[in-house]
PyMOL commands that place a pseudoatom at each C-alpha (Angstrom):
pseudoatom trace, name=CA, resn=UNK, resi=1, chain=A, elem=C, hetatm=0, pos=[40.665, -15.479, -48.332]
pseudoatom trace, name=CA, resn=UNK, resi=2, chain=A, elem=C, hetatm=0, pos=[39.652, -16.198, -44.911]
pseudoatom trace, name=CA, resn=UNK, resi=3, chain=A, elem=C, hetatm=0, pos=[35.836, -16.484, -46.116]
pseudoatom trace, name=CA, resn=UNK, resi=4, chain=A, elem=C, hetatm=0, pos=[36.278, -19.588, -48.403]
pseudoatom trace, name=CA, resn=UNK, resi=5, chain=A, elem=C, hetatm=0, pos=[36.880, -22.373, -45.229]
pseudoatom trace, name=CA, resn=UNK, resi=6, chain=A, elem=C, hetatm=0, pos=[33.640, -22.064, -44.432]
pseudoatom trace, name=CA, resn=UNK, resi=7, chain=A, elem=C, hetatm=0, pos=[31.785, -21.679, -47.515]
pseudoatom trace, name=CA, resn=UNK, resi=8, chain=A, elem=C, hetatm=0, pos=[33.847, -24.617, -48.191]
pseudoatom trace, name=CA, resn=UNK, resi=9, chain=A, elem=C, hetatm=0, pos=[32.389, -26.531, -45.298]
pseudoatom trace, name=CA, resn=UNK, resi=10, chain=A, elem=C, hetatm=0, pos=[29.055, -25.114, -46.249]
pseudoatom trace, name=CA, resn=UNK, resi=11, chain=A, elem=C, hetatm=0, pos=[29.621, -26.502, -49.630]
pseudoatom trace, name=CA, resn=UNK, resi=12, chain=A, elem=C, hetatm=0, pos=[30.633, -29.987, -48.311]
pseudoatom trace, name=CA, resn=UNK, resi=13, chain=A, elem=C, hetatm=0, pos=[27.899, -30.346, -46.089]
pseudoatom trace, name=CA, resn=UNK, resi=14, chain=A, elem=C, hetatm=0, pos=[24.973, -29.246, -48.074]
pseudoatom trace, name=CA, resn=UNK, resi=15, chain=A, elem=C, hetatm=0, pos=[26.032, -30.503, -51.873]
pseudoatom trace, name=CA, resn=UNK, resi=16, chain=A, elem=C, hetatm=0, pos=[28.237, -33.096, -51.117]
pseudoatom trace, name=CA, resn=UNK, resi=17, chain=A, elem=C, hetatm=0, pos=[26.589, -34.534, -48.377]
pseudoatom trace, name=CA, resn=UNK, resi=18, chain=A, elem=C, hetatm=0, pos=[29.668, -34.866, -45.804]
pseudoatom trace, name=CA, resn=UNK, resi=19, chain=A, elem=C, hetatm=0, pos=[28.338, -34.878, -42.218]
pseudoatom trace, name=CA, resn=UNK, resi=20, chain=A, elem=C, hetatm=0, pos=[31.236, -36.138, -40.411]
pseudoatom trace, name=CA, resn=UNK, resi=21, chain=A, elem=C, hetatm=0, pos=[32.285, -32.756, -38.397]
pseudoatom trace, name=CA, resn=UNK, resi=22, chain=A, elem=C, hetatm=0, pos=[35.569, -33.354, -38.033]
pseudoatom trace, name=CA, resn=UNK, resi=23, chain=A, elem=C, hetatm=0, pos=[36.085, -33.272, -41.661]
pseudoatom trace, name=CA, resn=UNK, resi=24, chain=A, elem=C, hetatm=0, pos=[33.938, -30.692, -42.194]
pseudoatom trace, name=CA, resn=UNK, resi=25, chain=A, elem=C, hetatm=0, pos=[35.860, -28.620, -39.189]
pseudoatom trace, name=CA, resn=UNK, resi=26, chain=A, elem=C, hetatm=0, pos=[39.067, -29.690, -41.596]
pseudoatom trace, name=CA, resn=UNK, resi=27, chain=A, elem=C, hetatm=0, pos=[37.681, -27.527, -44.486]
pseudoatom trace, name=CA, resn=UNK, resi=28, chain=A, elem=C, hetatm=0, pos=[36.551, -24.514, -42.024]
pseudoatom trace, name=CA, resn=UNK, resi=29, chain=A, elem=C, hetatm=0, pos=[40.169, -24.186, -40.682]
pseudoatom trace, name=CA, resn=UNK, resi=30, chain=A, elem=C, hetatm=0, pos=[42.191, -25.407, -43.402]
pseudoatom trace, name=CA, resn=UNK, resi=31, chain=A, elem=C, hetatm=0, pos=[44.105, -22.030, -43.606]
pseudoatom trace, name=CA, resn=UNK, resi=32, chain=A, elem=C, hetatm=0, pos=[43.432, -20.052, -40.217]
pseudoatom trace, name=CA, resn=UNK, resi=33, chain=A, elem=C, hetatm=0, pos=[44.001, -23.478, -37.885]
pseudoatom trace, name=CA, resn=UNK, resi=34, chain=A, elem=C, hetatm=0, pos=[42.301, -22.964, -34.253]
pseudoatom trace, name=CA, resn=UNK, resi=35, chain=A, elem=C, hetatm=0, pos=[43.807, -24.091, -31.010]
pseudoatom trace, name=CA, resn=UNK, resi=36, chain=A, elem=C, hetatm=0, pos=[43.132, -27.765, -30.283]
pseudoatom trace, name=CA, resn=UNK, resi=37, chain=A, elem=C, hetatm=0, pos=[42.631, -29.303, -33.819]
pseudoatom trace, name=CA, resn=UNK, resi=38, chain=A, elem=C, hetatm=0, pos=[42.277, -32.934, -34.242]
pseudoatom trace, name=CA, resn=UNK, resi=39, chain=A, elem=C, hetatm=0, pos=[44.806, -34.840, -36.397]
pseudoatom trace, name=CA, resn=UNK, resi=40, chain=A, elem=C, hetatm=0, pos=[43.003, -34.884, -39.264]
pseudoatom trace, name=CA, resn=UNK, resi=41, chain=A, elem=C, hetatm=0, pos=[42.953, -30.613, -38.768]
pseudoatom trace, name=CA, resn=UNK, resi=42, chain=A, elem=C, hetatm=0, pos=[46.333, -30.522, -38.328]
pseudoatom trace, name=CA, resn=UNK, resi=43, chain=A, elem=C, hetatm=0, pos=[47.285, -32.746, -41.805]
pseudoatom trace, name=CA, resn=UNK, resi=44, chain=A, elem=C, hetatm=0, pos=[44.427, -30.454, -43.718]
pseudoatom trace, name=CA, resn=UNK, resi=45, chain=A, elem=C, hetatm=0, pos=[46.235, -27.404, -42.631]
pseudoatom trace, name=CA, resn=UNK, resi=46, chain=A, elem=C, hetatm=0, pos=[49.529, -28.390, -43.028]
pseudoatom trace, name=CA, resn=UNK, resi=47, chain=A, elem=C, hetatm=0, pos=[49.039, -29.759, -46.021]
pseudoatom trace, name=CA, resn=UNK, resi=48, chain=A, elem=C, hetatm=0, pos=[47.475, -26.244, -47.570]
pseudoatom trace, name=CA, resn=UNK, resi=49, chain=A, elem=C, hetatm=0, pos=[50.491, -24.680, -45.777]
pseudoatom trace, name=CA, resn=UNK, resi=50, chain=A, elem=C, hetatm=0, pos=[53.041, -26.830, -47.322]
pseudoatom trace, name=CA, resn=UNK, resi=51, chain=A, elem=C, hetatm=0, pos=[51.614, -27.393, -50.760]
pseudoatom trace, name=CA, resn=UNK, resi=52, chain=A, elem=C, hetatm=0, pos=[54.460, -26.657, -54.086]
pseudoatom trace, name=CA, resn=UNK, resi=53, chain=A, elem=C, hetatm=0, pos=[52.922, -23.543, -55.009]
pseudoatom trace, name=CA, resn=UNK, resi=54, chain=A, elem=C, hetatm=0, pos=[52.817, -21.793, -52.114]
pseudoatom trace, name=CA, resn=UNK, resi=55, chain=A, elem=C, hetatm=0, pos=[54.757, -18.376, -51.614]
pseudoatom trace, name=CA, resn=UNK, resi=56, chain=A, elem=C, hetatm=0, pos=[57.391, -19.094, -49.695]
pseudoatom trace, name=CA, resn=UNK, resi=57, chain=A, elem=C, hetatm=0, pos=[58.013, -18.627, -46.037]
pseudoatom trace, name=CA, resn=UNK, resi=58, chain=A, elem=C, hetatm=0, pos=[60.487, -18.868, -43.633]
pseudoatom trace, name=CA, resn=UNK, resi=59, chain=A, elem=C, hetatm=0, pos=[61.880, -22.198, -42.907]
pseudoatom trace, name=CA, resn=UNK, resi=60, chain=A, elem=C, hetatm=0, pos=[59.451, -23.819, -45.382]
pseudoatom trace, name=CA, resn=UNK, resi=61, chain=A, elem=C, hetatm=0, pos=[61.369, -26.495, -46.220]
pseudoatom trace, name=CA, resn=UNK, resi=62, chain=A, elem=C, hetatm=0, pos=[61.713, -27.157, -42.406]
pseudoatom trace, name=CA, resn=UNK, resi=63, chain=A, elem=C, hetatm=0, pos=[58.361, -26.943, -42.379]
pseudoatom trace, name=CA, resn=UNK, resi=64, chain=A, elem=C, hetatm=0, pos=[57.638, -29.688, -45.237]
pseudoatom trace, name=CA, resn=UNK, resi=65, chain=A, elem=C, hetatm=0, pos=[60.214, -31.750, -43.665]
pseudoatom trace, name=CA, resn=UNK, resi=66, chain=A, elem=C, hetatm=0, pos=[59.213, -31.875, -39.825]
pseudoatom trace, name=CA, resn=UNK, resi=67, chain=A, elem=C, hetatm=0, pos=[55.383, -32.398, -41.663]
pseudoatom trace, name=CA, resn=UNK, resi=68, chain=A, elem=C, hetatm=0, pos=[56.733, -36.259, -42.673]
pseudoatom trace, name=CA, resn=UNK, resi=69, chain=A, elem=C, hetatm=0, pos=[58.474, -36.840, -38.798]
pseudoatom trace, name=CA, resn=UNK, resi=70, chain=A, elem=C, hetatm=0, pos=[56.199, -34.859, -36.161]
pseudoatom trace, name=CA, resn=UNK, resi=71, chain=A, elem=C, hetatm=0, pos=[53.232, -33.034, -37.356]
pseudoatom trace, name=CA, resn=UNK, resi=72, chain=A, elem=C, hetatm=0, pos=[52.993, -31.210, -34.311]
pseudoatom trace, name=CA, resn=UNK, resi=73, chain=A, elem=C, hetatm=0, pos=[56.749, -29.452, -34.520]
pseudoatom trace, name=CA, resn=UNK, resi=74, chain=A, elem=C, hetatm=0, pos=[55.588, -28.593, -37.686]
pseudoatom trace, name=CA, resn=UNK, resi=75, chain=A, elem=C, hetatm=0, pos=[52.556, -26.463, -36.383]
pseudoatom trace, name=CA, resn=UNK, resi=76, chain=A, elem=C, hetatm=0, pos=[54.694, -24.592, -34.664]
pseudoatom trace, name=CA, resn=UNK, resi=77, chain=A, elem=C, hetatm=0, pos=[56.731, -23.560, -36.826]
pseudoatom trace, name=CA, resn=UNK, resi=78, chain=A, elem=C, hetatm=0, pos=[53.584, -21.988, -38.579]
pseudoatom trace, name=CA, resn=UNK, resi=79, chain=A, elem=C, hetatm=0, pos=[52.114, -20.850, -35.571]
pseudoatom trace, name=CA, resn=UNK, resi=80, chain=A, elem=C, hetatm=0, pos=[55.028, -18.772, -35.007]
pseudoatom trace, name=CA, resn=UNK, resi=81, chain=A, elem=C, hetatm=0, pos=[55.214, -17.213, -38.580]
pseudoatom trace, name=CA, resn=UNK, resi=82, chain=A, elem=C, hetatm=0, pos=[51.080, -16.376, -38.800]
pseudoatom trace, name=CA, resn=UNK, resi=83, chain=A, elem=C, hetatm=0, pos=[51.859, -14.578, -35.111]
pseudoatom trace, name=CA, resn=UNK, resi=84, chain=A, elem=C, hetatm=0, pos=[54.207, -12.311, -37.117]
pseudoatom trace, name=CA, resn=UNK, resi=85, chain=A, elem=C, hetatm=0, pos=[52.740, -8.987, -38.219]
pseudoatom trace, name=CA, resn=UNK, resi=86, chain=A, elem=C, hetatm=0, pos=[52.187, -8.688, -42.140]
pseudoatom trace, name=CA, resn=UNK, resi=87, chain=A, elem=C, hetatm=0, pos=[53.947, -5.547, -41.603]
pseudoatom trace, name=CA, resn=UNK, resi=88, chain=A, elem=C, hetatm=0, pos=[56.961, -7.388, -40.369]
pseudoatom trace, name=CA, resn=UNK, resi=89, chain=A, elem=C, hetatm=0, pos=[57.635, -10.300, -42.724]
pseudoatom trace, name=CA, resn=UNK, resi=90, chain=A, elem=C, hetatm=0, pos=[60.074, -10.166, -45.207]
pseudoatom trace, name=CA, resn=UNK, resi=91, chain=A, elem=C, hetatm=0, pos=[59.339, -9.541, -48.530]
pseudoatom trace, name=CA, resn=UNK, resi=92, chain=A, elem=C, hetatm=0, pos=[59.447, -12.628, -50.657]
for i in range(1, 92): cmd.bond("trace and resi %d" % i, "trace and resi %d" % (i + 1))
show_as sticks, trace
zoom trace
């Protein structure tokens, strides 16, 4: 799961020929995030986050709604839910 960002990357780089890094960092932290992404991180992540066939999460639709209006409210909405123990969530 965490593995395939960065094979991704890999992938992009070396068979696709993408060397712009900021896409490239896009792909590597499309599902972890890291603190100060650029935009383009922050629409690759959300976007995996948000997408219709994910499980679904608390406040989801919040989620794909702030996504449209302020990207960054959005983040931390997720931000908050990843910082919650697997242990802890609620069963879906």
């Amino acid at each position: 799961y965490l593995l395939h960002g960065k094979v991704g990357a890999y992938i992009a780089q070396t068979k696709f020929k993408i060397e712009d890094n900021d896409i490239l960092q896009a792909i590597t932290w499309h599902t972890t995030g890291r603190p100060d992404m650029s935009l383009l991180e922050k629409i690759i992540f959300i976007a995996d986050y948000i997408e219709p066939s994910r499980t679904p999460v608390p406040e989801l639709n919040l989620i794909r709604q702030r996504a449209f209006v302020d990207i960054d409210k959005a983040m931390e909405n997720t931000v908050q839910y990843i910082k919650i123990p697997r242990i802890k969530r609620k069963p879906h």
